[in-house]
C-alpha positions in Angstrom: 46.1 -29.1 136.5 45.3 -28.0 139.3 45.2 -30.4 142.8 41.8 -29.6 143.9 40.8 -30.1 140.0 42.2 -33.5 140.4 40.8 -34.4 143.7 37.2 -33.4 142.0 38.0 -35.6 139.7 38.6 -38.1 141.6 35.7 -38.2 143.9 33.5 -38.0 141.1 35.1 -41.0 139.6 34.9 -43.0 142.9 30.8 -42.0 142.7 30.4 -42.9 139.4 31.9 -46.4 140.4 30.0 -46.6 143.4 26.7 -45.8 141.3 27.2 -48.4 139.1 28.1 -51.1 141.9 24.6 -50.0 143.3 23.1 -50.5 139.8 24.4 -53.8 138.9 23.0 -55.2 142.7 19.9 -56.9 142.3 16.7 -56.2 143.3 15.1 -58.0 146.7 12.0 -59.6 146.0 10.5 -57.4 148.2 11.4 -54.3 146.6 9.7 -55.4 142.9 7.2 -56.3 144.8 6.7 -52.8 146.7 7.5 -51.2 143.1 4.5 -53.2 141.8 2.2 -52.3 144.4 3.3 -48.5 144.2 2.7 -48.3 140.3 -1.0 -50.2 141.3 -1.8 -47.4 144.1 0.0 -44.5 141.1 -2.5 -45.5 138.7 -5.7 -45.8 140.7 -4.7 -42.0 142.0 -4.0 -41.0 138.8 -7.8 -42.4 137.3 -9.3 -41.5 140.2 -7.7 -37.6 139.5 -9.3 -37.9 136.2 -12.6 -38.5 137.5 -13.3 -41.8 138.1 -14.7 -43.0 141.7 -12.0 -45.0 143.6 -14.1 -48.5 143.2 -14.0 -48.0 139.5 -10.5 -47.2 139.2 -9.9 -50.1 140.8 -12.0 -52.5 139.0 -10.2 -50.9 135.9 -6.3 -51.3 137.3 -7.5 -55.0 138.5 -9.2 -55.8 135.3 -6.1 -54.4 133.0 -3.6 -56.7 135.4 -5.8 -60.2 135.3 -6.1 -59.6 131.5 -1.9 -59.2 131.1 -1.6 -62.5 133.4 -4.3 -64.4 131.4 -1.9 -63.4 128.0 1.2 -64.6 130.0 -0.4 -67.7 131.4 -1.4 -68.3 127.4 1.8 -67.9 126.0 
């Protein structure tokens, strides 16, 4: 084997480990919370691409989310 072989394999051991450290971190608060807020804005794009005026789309989004927190707050 050669040294440089080695050495690749080595640096790409020491990212894989550094990955995973990064994976197993949790997640702020804040940064669900942008993720949420992201997804929200995604989809209202994405209706509005399909069509739909922006007020709709967000009546739709809105309505979708109250009706998963009214299931949660029931079960």
């Amino acid at each position: 084997m050669k040294l440089t072989a080695l050495l690749e394999d080595v640096i790409d051991l020491s990212k894989r480990r550094e990955q995973r450290q990064k994976e197993e971190e949790p997640f702020s608060i804040d940064e669900v919370l942008d993720n949420i807020d992201n997804t929200l804005d995604l989809t209202i794009e994405y209706l509005k691409n399909q069509g739909m005026s922006e007020l709709d789309a967000r009546k739709v989004v809105m309505k979708h989310l109250s009706d998963t927190v009214m299931v949660h707050d029931l079960s």
